[in-house]
N, C-alpha and C positions, 0 to 999 in steps of 0.2 A: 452584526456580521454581514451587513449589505456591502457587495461589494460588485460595478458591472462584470457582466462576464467578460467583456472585452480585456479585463487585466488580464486573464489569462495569457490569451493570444501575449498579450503585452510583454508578461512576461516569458514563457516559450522564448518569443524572440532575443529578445535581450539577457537570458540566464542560457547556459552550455545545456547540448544536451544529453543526453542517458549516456553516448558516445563519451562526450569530452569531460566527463565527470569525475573523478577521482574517487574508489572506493574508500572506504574507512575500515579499521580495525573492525571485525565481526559481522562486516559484509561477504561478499564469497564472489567465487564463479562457480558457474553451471557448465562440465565438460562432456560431451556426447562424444566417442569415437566411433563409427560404425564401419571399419574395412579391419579390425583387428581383433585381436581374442586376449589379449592383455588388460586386468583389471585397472582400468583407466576411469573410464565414463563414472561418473560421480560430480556432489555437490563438495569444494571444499574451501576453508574460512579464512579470512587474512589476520594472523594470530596478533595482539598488541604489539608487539615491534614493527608490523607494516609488512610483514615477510610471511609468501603464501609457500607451504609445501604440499608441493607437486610429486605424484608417482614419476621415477625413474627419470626425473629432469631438477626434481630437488625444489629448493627454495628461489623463489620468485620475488624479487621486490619490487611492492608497491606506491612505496611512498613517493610522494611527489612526479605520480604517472600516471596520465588519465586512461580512463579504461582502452581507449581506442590503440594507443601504443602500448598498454598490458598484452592485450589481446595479442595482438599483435607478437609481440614479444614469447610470448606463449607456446603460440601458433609456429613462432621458426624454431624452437628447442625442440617440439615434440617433430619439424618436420627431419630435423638431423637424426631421429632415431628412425624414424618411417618413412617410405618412400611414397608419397603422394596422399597425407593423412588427411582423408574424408572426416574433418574434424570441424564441431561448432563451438562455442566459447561464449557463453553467457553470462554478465552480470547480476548477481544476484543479491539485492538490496533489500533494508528491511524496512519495512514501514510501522508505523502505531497505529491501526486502528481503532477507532473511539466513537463513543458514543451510542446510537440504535441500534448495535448489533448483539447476537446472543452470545459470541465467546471474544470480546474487544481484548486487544493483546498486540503484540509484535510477531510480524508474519515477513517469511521471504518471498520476494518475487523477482520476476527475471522483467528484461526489458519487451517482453512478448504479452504478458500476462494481462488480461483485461478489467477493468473497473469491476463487472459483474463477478469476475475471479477472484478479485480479491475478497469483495463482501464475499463471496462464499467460501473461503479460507476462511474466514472468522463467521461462520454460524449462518450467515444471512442476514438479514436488518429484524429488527422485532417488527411487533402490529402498530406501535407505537413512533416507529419512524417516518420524517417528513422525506422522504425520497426528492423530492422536485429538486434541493438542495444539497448538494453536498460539499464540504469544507476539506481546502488541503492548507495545513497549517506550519509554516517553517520559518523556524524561529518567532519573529513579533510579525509575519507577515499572515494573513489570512485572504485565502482566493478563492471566492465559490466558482462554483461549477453549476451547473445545469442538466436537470436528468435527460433533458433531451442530446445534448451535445458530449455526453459522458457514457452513458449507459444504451441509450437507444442506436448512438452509433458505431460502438464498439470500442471507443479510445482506447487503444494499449497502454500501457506506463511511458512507453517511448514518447507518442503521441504528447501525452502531457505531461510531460518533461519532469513526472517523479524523480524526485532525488533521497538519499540514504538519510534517514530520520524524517522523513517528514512523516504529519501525521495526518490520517484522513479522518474527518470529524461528519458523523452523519447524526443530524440533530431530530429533538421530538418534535413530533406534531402537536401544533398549539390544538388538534379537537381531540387528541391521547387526553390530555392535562384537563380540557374544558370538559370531557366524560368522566372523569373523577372529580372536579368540583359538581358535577352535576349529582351525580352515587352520594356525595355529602349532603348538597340539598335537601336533595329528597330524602337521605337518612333524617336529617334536622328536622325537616315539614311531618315523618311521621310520628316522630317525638313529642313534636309540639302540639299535633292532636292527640294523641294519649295523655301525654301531662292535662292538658283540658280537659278533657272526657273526664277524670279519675277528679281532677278539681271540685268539677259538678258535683261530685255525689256527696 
């Protein structure tokens, strides 16, 4: 799973990004309203036919529109009902989590949410994980990352151009694995002086 870091940037550039992407069935938006008293502000899911239902503007379709003109689209139904609606509109995509962490699963996050955010949606990484490494995996593609350029400096999902199914893969440390062949060793080694010891007699 060596891979330079430079694909990243690589791809960033050359794949759409958080913006131009097109949600999928059981993705969502994230809607805050804050100038009004009307049960709005909520997370809600784009149902398998591609058609999202919205409070009081109805059904939304998705299909074949990237988020940026969702959004967008969104934003002018709710402004015909409100005059001046201090309104934000998030995408909310799910990722796999896998690997070193304590609760690995599928987790939503919006285009804000940070690397270290996400590990701690799913548990935190165990004792056992290589952190210096981390793996985004889509489809037959695999892109490591770098704990310095990922986690130390804050990348959002936007940043690195997270997309809806990918999975983040945080792998073990080869000295987690070499400290359990070592516990068997030395189980071995005190066996094999008892088996002798008991020989002797």
């Amino acid at each position: 799973m060596k891979k330079s870091l430079l694909i990243i940037f690589f791809i960033n550039l050359i794949l759409p990004g958080i913006f131009a992407q097109q949600l999928n069935p059981g993705d969502g938006v994230r809607i805050t309203f804050l100038n009004i008293t009307d049960q709005i502000t909520g997370d809600y899911f784009i149902q398998q036919d591609g058609n999202l239902q919205l409070p009081f503007i109805g059904l939304v379709k998705t299909t074949n529109i990237n988020f940026k003109t969702l959004r967008q689209t969104i934003f002018n139904k709710y402004a015909e009902l409100y005059k001046d609606p201090a309104l934000t509109i998030q995408p909310l995509i799910r990722i796999n989590v896998l690997g070193e962490v304590r609760n690995p699963g599928y987790y939503y996050v919006t285009d804000v949410e940070k690397m270290t955010g996400i590990l701690a949606l799913a548990g935190g990484v165990t004792g056992a994980a290589a952190t210096d490494d981390i793996y985004i995996i889509r489809n037959d593609q695999e892109i490591q990352l770098k704990k310095s350029e990922v986690i130390e400096k804050g990348n959002t999902v936007a940043d690195l151009g997270l997309q809806s199914g990918d999975r983040i893969f945080i792998p073990r440390s080869f000295w987690a694995d070499a400290g359990q062949y070592g516990l068997i060793l030395s189980g071995l080694a005190v066996l094999v002086t008892l088996v002798s010891i008991l020989l002797r007699k």
